[in-house]
Backbone as CSV, one residue per row, in Angstrom:
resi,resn,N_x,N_y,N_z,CA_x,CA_y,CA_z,C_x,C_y,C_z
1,UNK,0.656,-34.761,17.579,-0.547,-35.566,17.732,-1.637,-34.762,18.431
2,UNK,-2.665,-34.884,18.223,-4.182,-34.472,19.181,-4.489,-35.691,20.266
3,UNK,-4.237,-34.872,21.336,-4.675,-35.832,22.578,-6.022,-36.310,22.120
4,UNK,-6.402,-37.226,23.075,-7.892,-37.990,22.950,-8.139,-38.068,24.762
5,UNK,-9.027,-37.605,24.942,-9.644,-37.082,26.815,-10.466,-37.445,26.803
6,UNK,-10.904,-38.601,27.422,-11.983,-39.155,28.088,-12.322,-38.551,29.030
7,UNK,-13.758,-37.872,29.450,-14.452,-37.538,30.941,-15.200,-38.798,31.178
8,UNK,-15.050,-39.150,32.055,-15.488,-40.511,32.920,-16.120,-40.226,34.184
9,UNK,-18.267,-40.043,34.340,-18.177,-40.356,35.886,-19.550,-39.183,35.574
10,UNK,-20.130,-38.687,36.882,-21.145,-38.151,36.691,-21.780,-38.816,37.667
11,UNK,-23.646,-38.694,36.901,-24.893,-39.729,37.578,-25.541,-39.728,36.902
12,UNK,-26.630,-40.618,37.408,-27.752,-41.295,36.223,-28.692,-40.107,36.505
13,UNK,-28.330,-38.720,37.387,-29.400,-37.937,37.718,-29.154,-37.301,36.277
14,UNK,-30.095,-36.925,35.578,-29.701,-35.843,34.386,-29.222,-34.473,34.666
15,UNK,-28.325,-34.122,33.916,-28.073,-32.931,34.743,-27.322,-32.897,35.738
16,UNK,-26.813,-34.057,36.617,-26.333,-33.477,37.908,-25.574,-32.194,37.462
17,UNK,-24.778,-31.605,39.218,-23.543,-30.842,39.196,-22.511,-31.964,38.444
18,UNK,-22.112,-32.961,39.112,-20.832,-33.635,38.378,-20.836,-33.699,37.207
19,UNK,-22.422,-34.293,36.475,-21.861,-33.998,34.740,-21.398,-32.639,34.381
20,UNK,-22.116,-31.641,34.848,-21.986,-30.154,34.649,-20.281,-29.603,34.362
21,UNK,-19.764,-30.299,35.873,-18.339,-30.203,36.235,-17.490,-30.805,34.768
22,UNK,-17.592,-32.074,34.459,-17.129,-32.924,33.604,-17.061,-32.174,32.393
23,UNK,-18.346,-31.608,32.315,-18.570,-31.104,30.666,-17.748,-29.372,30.725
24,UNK,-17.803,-28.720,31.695,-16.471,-28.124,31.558,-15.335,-28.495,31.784
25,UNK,-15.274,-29.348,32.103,-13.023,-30.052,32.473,-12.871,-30.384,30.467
26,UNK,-13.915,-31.096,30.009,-13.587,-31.448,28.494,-13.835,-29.977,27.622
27,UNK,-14.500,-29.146,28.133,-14.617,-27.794,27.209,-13.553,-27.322,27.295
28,UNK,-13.018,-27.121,28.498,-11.411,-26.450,28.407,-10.719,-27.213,28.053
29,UNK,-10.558,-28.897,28.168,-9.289,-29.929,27.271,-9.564,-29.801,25.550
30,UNK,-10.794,-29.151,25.175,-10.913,-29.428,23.871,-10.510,-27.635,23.390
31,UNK,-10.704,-26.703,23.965,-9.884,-25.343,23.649,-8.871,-25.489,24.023
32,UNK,-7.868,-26.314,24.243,-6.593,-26.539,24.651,-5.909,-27.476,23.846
33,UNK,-6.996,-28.065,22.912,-6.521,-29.358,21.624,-6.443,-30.127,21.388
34,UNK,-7.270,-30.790,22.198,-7.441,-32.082,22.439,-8.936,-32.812,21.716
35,UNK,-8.897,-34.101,21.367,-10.512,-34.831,21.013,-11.273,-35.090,22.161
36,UNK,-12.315,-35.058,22.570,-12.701,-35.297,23.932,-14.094,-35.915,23.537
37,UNK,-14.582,-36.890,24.855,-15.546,-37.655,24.752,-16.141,-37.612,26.274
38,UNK,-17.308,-37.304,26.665,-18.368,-37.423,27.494,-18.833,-39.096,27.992
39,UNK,-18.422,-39.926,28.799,-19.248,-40.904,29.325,-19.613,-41.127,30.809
40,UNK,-21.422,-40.726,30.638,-21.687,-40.325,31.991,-22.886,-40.558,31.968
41,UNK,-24.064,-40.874,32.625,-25.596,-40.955,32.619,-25.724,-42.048,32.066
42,UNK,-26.802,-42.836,31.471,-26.945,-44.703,30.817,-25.661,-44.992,30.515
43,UNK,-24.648,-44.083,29.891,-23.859,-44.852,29.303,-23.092,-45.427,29.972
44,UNK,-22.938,-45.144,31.802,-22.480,-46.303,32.502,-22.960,-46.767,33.358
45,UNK,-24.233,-46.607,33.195,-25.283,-47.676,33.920,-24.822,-49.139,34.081
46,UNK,-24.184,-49.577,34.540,-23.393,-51.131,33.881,-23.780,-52.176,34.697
47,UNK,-23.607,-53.764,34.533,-24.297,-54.413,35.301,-22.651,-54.337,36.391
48,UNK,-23.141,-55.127,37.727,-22.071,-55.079,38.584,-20.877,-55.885,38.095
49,UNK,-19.772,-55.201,38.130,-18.267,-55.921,37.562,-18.063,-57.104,38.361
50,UNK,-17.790,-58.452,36.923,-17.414,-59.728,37.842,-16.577,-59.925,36.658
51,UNK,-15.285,-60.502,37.279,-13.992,-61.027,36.196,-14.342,-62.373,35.814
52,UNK,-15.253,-62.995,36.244,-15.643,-64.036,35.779,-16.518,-64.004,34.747
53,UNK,-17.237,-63.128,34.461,-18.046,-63.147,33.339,-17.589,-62.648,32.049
54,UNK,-17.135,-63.348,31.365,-16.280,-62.825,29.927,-17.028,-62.081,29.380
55,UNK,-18.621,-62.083,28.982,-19.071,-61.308,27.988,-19.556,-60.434,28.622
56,UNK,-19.652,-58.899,27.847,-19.510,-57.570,28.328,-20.970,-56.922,27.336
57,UNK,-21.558,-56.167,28.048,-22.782,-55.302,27.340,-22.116,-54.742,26.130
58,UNK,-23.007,-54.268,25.386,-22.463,-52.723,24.240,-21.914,-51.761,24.896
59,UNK,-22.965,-51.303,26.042,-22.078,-49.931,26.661,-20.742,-50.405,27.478
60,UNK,-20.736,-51.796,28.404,-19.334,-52.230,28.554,-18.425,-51.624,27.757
61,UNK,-18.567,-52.446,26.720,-17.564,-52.428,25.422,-17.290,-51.322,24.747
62,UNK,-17.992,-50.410,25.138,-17.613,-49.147,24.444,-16.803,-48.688,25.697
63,UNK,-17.119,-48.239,26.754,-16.350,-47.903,28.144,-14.614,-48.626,27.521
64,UNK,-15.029,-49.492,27.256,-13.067,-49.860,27.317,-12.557,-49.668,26.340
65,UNK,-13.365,-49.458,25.052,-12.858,-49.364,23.824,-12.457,-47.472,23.604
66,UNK,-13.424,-46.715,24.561,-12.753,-45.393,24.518,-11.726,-45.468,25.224
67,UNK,-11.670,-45.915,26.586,-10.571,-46.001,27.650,-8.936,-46.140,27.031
68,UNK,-9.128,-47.441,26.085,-8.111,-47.844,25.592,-7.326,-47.163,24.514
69,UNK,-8.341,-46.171,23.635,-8.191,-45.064,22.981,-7.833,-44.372,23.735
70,UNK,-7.866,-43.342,25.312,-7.688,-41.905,25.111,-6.139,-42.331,25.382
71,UNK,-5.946,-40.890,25.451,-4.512,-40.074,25.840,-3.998,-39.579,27.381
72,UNK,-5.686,-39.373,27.859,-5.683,-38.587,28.964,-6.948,-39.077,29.549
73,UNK,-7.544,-38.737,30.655,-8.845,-39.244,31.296,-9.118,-37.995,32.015
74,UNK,-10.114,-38.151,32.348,-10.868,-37.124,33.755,-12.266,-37.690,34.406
75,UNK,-11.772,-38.016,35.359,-13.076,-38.505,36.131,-13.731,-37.383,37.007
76,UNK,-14.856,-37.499,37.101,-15.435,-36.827,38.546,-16.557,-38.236,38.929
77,UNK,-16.723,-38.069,40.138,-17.353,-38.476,41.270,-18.392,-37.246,41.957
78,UNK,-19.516,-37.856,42.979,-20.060,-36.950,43.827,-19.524,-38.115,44.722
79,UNK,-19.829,-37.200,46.411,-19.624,-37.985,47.016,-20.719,-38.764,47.917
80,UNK,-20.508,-40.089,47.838,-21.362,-40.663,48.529,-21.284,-41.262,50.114
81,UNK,-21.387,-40.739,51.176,-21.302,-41.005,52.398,-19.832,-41.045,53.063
82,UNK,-19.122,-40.045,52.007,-17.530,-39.689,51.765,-16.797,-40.514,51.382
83,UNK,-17.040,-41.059,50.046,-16.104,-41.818,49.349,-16.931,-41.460,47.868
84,UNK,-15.949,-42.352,46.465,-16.773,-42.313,45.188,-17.970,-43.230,45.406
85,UNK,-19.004,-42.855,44.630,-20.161,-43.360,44.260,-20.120,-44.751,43.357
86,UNK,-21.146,-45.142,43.676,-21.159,-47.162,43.261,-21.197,-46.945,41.846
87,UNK,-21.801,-45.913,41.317,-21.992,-45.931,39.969,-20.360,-45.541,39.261
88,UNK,-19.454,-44.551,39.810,-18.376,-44.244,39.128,-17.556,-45.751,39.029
89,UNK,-17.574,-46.098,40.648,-16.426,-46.831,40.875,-16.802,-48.319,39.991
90,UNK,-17.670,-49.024,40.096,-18.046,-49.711,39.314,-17.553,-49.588,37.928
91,UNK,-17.763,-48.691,37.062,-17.009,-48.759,36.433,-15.708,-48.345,35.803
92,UNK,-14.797,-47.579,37.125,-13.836,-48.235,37.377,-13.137,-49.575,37.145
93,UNK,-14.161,-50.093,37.684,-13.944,-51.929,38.000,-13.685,-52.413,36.605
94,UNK,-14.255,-51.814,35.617,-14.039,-52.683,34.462,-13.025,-52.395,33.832
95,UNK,-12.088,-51.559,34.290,-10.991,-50.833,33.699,-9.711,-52.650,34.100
96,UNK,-10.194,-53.191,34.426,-9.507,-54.771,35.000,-9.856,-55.437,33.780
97,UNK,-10.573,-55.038,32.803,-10.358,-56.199,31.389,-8.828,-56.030,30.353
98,UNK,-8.891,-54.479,31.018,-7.336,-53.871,30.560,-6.386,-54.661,30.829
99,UNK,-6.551,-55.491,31.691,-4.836,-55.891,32.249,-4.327,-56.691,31.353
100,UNK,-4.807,-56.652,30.139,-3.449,-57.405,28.904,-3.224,-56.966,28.208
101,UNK,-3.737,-55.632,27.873,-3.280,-54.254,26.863,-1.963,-54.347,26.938
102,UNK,-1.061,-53.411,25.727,0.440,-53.330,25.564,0.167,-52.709,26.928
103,UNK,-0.189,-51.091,26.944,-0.561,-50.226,28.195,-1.765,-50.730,28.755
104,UNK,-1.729,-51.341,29.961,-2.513,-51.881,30.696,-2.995,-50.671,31.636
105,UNK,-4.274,-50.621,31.944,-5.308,-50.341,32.937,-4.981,-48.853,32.353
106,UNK,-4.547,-47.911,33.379,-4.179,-46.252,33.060,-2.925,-46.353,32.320
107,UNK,-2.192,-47.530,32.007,-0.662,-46.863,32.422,-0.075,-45.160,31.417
108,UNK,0.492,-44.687,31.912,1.525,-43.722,30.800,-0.059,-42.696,30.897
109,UNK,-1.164,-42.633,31.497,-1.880,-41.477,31.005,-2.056,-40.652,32.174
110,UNK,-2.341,-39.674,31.922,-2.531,-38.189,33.110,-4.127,-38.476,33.372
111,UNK,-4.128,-38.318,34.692,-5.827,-38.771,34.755,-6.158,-37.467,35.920
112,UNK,-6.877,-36.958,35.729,-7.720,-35.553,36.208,-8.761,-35.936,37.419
113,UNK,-8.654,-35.649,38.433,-9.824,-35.859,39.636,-10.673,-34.949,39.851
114,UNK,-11.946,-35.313,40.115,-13.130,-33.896,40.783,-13.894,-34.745,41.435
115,UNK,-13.781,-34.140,42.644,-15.112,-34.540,43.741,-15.937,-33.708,43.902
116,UNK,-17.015,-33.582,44.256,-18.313,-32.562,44.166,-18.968,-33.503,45.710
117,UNK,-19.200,-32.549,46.897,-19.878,-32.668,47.748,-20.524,-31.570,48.420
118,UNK,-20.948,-31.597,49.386,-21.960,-30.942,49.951,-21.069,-30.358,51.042
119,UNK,-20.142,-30.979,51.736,-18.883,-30.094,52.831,-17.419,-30.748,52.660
120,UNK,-16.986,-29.955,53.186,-15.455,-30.607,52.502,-14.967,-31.722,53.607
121,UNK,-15.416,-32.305,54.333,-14.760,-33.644,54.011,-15.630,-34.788,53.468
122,UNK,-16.483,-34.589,52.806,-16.733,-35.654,51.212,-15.834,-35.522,50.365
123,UNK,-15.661,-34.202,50.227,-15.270,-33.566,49.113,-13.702,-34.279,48.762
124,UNK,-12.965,-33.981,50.480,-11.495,-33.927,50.037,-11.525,-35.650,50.316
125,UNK,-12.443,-36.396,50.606,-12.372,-37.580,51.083,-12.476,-38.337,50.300
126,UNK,-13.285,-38.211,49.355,-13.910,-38.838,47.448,-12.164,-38.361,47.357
127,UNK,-12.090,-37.626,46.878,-11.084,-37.288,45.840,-9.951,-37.768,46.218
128,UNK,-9.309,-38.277,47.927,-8.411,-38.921,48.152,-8.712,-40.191,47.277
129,UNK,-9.855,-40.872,47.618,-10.217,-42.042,47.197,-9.892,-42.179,45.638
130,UNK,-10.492,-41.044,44.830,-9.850,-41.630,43.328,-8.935,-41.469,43.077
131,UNK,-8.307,-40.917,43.502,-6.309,-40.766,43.141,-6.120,-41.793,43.694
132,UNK,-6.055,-42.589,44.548,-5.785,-43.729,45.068,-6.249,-45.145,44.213
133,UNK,-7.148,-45.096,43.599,-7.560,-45.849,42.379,-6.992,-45.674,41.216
134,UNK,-6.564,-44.375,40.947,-6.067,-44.115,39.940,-4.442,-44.434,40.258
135,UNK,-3.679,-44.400,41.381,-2.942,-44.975,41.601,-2.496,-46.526,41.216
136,UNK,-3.568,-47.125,41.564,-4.389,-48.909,41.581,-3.892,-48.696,40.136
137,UNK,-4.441,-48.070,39.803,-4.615,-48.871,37.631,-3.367,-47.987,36.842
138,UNK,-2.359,-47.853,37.851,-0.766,-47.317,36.990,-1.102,-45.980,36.591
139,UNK,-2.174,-44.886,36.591,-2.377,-44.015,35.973,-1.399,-43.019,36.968
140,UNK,-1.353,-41.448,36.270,-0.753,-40.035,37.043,-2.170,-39.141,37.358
141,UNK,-2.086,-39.658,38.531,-3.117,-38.013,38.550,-2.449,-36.958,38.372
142,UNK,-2.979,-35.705,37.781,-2.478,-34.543,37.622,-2.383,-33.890,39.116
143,UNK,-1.230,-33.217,39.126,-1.077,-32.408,40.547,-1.924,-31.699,41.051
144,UNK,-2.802,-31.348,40.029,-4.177,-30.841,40.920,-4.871,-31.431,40.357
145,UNK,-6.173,-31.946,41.982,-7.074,-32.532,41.827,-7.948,-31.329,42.731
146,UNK,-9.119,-31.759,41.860,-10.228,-30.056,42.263,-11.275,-30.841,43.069
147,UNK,-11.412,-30.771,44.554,-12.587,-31.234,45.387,-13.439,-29.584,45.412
148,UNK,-14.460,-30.095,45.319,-15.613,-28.702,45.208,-16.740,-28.655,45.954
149,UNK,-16.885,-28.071,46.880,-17.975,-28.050,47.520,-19.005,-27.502,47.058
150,UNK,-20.071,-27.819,46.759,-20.770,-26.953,45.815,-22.173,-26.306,46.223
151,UNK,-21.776,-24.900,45.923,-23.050,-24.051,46.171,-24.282,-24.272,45.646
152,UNK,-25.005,-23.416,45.408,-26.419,-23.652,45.018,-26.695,-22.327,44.164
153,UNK,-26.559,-22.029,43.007,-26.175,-22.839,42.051,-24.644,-23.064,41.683
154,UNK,-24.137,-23.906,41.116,-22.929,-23.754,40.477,-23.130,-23.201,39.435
155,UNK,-23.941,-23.437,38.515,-23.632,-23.148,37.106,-24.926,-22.013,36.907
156,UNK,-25.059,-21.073,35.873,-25.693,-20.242,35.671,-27.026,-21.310,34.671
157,UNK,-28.167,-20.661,34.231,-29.227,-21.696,33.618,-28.344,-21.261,31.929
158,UNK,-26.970,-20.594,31.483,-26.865,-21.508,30.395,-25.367,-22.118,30.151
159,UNK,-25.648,-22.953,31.572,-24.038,-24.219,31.741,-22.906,-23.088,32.039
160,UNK,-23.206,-21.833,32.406,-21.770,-21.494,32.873,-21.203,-21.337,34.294
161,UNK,-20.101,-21.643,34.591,-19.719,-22.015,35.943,-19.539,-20.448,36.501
162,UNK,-20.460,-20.234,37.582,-20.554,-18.642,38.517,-19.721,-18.710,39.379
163,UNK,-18.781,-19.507,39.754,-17.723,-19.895,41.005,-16.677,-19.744,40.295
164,UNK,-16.285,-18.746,40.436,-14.415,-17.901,39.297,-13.124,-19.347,40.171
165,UNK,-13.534,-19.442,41.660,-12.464,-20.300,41.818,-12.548,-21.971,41.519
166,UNK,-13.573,-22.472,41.032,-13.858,-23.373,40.719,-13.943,-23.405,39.477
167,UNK,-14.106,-22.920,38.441,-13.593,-22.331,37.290,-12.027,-22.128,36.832
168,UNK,-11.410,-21.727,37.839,-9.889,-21.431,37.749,-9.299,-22.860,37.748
169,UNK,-10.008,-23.459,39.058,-9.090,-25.112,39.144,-9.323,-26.121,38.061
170,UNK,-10.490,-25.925,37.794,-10.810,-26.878,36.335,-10.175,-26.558,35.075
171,UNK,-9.512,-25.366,35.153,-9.004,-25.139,34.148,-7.404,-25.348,33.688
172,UNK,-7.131,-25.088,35.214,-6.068,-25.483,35.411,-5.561,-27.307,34.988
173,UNK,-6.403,-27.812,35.740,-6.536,-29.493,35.623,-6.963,-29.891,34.573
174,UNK,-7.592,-29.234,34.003,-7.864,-29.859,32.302,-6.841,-30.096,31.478
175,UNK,-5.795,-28.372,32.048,-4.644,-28.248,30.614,-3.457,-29.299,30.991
176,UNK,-3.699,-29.597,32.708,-2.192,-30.524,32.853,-2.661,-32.216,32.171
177,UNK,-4.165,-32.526,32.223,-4.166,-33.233,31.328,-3.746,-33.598,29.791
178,UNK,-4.102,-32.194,29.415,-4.157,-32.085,28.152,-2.509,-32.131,27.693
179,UNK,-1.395,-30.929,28.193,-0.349,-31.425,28.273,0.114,-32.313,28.805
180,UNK,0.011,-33.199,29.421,0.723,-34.698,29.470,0.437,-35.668,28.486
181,UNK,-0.603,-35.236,28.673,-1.169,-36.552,27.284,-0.426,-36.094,25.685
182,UNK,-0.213,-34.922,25.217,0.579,-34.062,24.622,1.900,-34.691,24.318
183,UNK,2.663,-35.148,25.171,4.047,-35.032,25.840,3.876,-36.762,26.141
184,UNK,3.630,-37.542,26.211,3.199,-38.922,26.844,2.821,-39.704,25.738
185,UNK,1.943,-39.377,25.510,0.559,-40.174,23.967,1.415,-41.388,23.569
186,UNK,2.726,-40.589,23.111,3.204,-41.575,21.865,4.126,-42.662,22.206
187,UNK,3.975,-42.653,23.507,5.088,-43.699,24.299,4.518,-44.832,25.207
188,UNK,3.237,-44.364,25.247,2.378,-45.654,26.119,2.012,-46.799,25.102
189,UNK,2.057,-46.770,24.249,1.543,-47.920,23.602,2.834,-48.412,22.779
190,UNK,4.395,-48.457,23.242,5.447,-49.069,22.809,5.123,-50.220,23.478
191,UNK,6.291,-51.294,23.258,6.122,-52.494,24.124,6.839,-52.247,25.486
192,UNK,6.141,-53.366,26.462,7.156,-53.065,27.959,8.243,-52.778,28.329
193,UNK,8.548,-53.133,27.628,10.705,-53.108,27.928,10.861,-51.948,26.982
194,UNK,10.394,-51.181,26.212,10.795,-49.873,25.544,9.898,-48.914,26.196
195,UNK,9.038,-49.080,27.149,8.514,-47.572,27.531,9.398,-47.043,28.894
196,UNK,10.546,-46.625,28.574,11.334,-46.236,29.577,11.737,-45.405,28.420
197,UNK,11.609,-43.664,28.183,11.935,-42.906,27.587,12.704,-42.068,27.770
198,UNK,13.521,-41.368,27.401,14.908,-39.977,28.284,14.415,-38.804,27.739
199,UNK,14.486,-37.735,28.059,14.215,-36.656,27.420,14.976,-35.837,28.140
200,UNK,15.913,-34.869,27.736,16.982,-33.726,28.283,17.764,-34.318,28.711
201,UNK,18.219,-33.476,30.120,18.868,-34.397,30.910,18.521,-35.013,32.149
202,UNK,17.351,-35.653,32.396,17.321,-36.460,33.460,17.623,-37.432,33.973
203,UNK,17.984,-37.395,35.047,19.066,-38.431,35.789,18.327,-39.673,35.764
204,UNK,19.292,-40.882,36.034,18.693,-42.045,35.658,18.103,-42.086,37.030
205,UNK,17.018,-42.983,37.221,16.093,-43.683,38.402,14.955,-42.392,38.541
206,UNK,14.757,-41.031,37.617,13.572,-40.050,38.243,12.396,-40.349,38.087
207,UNK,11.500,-39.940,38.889,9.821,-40.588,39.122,9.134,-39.764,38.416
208,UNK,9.896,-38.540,38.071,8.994,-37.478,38.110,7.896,-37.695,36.751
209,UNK,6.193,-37.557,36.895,5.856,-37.733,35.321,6.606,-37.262,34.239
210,UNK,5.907,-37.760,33.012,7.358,-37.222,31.650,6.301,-35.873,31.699
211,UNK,7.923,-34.914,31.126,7.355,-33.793,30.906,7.719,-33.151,31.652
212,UNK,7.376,-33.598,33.346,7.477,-32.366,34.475,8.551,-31.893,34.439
213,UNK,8.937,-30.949,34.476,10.411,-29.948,35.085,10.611,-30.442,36.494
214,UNK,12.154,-30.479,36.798,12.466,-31.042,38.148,13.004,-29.733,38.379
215,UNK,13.822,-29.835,39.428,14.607,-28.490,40.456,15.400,-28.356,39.729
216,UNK,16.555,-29.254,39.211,16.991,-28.511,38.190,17.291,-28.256,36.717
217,UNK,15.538,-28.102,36.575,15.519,-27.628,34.890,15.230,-28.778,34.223
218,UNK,15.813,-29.451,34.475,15.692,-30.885,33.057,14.254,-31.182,33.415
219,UNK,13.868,-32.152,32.165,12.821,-32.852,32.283,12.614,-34.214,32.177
220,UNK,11.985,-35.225,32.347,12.011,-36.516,32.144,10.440,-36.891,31.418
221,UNK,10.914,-38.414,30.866,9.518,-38.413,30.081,10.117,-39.932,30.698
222,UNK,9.889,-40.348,31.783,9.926,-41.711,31.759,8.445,-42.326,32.136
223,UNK,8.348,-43.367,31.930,6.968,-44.477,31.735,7.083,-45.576,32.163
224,UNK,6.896,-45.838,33.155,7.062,-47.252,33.942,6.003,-48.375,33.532
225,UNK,6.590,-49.225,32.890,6.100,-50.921,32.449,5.279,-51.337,33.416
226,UNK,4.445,-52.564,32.930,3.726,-53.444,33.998,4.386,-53.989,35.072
227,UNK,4.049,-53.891,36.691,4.377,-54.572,37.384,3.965,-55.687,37.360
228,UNK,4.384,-56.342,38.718,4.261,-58.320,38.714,2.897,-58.154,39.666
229,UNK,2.672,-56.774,40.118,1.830,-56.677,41.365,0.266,-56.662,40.546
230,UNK,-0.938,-57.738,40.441,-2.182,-57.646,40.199,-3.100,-56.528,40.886
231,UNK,-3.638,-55.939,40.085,-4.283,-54.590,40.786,-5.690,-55.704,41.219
232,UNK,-6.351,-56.592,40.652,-7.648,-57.280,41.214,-7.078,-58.508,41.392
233,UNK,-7.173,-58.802,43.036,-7.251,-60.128,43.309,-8.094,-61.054,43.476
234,UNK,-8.285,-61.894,42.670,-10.022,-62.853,42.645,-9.970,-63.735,43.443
């Protein structure tokens, strides 16, 4: 199968660094083989998330209708007063229309973090924050998540990233997206009681994401079902 990678997150600034960031995490998921899609600037301009209001904008509706499509995700954030920004997390928030999907909210997908601040504790402080959300909505963050403090310039005037180690981590984090979603894809959208998958020999009860190699050698591809636990309480 060809993964499908959503980048999720940015600002309504044109141009920021974070889209910048985003649009290389999907350049390297898409030389790595994957379909990839950009939503960042108007397109999530959104009105403020209320579970009470059933009907959803166009750009709403597209936000969940890719969501529910990908394979894999990647968000970035900047940071705002050291946490994610109203504009990412917001729509975040709407990732809660999910909760009656076969795979509800993230579940079964590898989801990619980047924080972009000005000193590192925005930096590492945002990026606690979305793994922790991404936690919230059943998703895996990938083992690396890239907080970036960012110079002046990051990127050269034609989009290329001048920071070799910030360059290295995005690249890194793109491909563990890209392989999980790889390795994963075809098992998140079974029904609940069948997404518990075996692969090699891994022992029964392992956490480890599917795919990962444990200590010794085997691998597991297991996928944990909906809990009873509501990620939004109204």
């Amino acid at each position: 199968m060809t993964p499908y990678v959503v980048g999720l997150g940015g600002s309504l600034r044109g141009g920021s660094t974070t889209d910048n960031v985003l649009r290389l995490a999907l350049k390297v998921a898409a030389s790595a083989g994957a379909r990839t899609l950009h939503l960042g600037g108007l397109e999530l301009n959104l009105p403020m998330y209320s579970p009470d209001i059933v009907e959803r904008t166009p750009a709403a509706r597209r936000l969940l209708d890719e969501l529910r499509k990908a394979d894999g995700i990647i968000i970035g954030s900047p940071s705002y007063h050291g946490s994610i920004s109203g504009y990412v997390k917001n729509a975040l928030d709407y990732v809660e229309d999910l909760h009656n999907e076969p795979a509800p909210y993230f579940d079964g997908r590898a989801v990619g973090c980047i924080s972009i601040a000005s000193g590192w504790h925005g930096a590492v402080s945002t990026l606690d924050a979305l793994r922790s959300v991404v936690h919230a909505l059943r998703g895996w963050p990938t083992p690396l998540g890239v907080p970036i403090v960012a110079p002046s310039p990051l990127f050269d005037a034609s989009g290329n990233c001048v920071v070799a180690k910030v360059q290295e981590q995005i690249e890194i984090m793109a491909r563990q997206v890209v392989d999980f979603a790889s390795r994963a894809g075809t098992h998140r959208t079974l029904p609940a009681a069948a997404r518990s998958v075996r692969i090699g020999t891994a022992t029964q009860g392992a956490s480890h994401p599917p795919g990962v190699n444990r200590q010794d050698g085997s691998t597991t591809s297991t996928v944990h079902g909906p809990t009873e636990e509501p990620v939004l309480v109204r």
